[in-house]
C-alpha positions in Angstrom: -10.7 -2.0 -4.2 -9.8 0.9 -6.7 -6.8 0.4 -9.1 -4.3 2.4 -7.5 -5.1 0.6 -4.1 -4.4 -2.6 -6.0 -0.7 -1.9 -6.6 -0.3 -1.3 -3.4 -1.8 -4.5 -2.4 0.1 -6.7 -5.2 3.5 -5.8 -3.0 4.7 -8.1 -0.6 5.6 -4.9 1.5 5.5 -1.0 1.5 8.3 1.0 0.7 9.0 2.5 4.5 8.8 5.9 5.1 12.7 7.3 6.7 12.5 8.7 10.2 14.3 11.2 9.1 11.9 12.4 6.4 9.6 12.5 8.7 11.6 14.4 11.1 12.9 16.7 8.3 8.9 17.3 7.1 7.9 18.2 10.9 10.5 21.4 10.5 8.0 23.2 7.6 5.9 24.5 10.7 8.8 25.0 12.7 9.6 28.9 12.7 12.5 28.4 15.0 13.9 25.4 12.7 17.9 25.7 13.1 21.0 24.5 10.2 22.3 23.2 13.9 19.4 21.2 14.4 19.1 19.9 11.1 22.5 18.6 10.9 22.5 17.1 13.9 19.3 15.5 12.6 21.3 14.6 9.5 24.2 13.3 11.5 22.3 10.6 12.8 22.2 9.0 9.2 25.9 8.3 8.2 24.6 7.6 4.6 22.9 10.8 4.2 25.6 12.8 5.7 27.9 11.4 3.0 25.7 12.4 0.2 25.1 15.9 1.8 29.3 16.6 2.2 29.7 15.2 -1.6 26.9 17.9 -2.3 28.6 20.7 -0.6 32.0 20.5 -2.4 30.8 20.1 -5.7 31.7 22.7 -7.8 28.1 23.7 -8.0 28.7 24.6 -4.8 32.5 25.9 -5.0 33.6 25.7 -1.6 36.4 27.9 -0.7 38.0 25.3 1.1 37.2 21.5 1.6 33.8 20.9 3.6 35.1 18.3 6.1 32.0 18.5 8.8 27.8 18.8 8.3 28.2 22.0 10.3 30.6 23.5 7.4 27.9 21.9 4.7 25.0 23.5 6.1 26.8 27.1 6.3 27.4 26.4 2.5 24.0 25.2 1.8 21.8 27.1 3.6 18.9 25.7 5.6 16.5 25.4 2.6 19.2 23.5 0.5 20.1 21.2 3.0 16.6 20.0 3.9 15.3 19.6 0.7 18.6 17.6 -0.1 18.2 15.6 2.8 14.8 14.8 2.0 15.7 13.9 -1.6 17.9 11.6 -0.6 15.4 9.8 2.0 12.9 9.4 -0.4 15.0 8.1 -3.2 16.6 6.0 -0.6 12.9 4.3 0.1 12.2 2.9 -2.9 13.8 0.0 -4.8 15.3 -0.3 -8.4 12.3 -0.7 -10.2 12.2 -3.3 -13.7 10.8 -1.0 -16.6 12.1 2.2 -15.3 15.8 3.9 -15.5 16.6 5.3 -12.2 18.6 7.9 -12.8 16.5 9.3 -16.1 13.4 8.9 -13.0 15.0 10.5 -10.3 16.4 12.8 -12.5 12.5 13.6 -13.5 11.7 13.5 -10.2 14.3 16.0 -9.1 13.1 18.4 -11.7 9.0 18.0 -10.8 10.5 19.2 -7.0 12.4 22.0 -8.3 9.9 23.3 -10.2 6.8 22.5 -8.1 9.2 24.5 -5.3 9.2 28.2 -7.8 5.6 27.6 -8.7 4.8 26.9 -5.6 6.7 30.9 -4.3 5.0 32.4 -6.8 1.5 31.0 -6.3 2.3 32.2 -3.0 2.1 28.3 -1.4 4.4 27.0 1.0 7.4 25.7 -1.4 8.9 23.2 0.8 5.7 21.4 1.0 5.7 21.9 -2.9 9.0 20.5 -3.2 8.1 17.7 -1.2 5.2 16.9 -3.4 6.8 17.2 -6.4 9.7 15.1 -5.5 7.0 12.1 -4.3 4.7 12.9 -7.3 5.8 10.1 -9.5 7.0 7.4 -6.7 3.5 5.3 -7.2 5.0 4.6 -10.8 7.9 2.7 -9.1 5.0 0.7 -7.5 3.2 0.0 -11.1 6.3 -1.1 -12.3 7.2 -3.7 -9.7 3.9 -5.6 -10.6 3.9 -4.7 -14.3 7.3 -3.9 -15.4 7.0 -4.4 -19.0 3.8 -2.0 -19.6 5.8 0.8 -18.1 8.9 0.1 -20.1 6.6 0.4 -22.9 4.7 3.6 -21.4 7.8 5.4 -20.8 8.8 4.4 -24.5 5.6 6.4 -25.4 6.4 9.8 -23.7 7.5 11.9 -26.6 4.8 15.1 -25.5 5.3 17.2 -22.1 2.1 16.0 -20.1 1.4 12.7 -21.9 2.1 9.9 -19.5 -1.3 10.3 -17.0 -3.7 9.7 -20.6 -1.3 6.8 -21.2 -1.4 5.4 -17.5 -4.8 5.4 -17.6 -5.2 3.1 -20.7 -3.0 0.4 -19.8 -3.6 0.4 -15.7 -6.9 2.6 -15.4 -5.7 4.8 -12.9 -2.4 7.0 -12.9 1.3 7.2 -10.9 -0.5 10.3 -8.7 -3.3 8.0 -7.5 -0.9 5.1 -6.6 1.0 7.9 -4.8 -2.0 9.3 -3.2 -2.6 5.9 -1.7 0.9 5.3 -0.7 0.7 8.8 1.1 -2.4 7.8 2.9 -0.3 4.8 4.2 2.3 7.1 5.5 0.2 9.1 7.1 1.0 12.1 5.1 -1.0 15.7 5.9 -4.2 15.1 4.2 -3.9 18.2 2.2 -1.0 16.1 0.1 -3.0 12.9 0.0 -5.7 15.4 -1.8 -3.1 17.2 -3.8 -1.5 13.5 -5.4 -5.4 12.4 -6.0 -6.4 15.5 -7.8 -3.1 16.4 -9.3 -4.1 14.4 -12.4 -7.0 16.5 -13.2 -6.5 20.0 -10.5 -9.7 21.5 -12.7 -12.2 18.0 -12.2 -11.5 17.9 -8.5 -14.7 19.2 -6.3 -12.8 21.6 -4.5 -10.3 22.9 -6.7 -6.9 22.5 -4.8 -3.8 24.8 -5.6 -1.3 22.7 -4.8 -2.5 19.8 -7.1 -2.3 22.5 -9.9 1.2 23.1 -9.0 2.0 19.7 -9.3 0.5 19.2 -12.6 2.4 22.4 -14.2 5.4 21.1 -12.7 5.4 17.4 -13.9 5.0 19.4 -17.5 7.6 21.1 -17.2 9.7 18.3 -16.1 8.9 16.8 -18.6 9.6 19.5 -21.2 13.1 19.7 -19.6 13.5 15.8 -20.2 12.2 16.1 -23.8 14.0 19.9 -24.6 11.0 21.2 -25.5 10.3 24.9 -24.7 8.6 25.1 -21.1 5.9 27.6 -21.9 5.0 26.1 -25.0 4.6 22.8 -23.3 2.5 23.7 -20.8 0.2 25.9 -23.3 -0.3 22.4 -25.4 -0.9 20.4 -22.2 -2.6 22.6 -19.8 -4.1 25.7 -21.5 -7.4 25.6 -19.1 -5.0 25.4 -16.0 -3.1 28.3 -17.1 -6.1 30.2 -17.6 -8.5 28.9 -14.6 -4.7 30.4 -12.5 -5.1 33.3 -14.6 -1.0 33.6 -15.2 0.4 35.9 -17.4 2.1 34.2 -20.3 4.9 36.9 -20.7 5.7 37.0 -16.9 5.6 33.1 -16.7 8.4 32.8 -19.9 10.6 35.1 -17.6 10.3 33.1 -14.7 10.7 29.9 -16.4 14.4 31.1 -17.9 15.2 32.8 -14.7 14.7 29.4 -13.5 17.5 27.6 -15.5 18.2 24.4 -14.2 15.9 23.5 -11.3 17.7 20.2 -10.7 20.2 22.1 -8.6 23.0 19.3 -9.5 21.4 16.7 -7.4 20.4 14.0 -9.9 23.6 12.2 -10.5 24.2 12.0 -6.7 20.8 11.0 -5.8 20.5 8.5 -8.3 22.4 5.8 -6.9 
């Protein structure tokens, strides 16, 4: 048994994967994906069609007119917007409060890794809903280390004063990181294996045998997350934490500094919402 599998073990059960996340995830391939059928998909979930109204007439949003119906949130949205809210709020809806973790500060995180996994993911020319997806997931296996050792990640988070930090601390006090404990958790959901690979090599895209773009992605992203958390500047935290990624993608550092302030706040007002 490996140490990731082992938090997985220590629960007395798995967080569930949401029908409708998995409903939701099925529309990537789906060319001829509707905002009718994804709100009626929605519908089905009274919860989730709350969150997604409250969404639609916040002033993020600035509705003309009160959005009463999922049809009149979905025009506002836009297809992309509404699914990757919709999954949001499945995924934070599976998992517990966890002892050693703030939820909204690690949802918050979480919301950001998505956001930013989602550009990286456009630009690398990747899908960016399955980016989004895997960025949003990225850090869930922490939730699991915390519910069998809740102190040692209070203390670990306590320790996250650089961008990039947290795997080399993870892997001293638990001898395996959050993205392994995910990657197991997405082999029990039955996730594409391409993401299974992507959480397993996203702690180390460059030591992986087949290098896999995705896993980069998600490494940049968390970094940037957590640049946004600490308000450190995004460029420069990725050049201290990543410099071989950066080059081994072979990004240009001035076009990347645009893109990153282009980018603004990747949250896209979600966090506060999400995090209850």
């Amino acid at each position: 048994m490996t140490a990731a599998q082992k938090y997985l073990d220590n629960l007395r059960a798995l967080p569930t994967m949401p029908e409708v996340a998995r409903q939701l995830m099925r529309s990537f391939d789906d060319e001829n994906a509707s905002l009718g059928q994804l709100s009626t998909l929605i519908s089905k979930d009274a919860a989730l069609a709350a969150k997604v109204l409250r969404l639609a007439n916040s002033a993020r949003y600035r509705p003309a007119n009160d959005v009463a119906t999922l049809t009149d949130a979905s025009t506002v949205l836009g297809l992309d917007t509404l699914r990757d809210l919709a999954l949001a709020a499945c995924i934070v809806g599976a998992f517990p409060q966890a002892q050693g973790l703030d939820r909204a500060r690690f949802w918050r995180h979480s919301l950001a890794t998505a956001g930013y996994a989602k550009l990286l993911g456009r630009w690398l020319q990747i899908d960016s809903e399955v980016a989004y997806l895997a960025g949003l997931m990225l850090r869930t296996g922490q939730v699991l280390i915390a519910m069998s050792e809740p102190a040692l990640v209070a203390d670990e988070e306590a320790h996250v004063t650089e961008a990039g930090c947290r795997l080399s601390l993870e892997i001293n006090r638990f001898g395996c990181t959050h993205s392994d404990v995910t990657a197991e958790l997405a082999r029990q959901w039955r996730f594409p294996p391409v993401l299974v690979q992507a959480f397993a090599d996203a702690s180390e895209p460059l030591a992986a045998r087949r290098f896999c773009l995705l896993a980069a992605v998600l490494r940049m992203a968390e970094v940037l997350a957590d640049a946004q958390e600490l308000g450190t500047a995004p460029l420069a935290a990725l050049e201290a934490a990543v410099p071989e990624l950066l080059e081994h993608l072979h990004i240009d550092r001035p076009w990347l500094r645009d893109k990153l302030v282009e980018a603004g706040d990747v949250t896209d007002g979600m966090s506060a919402m999400l995090s209850h």
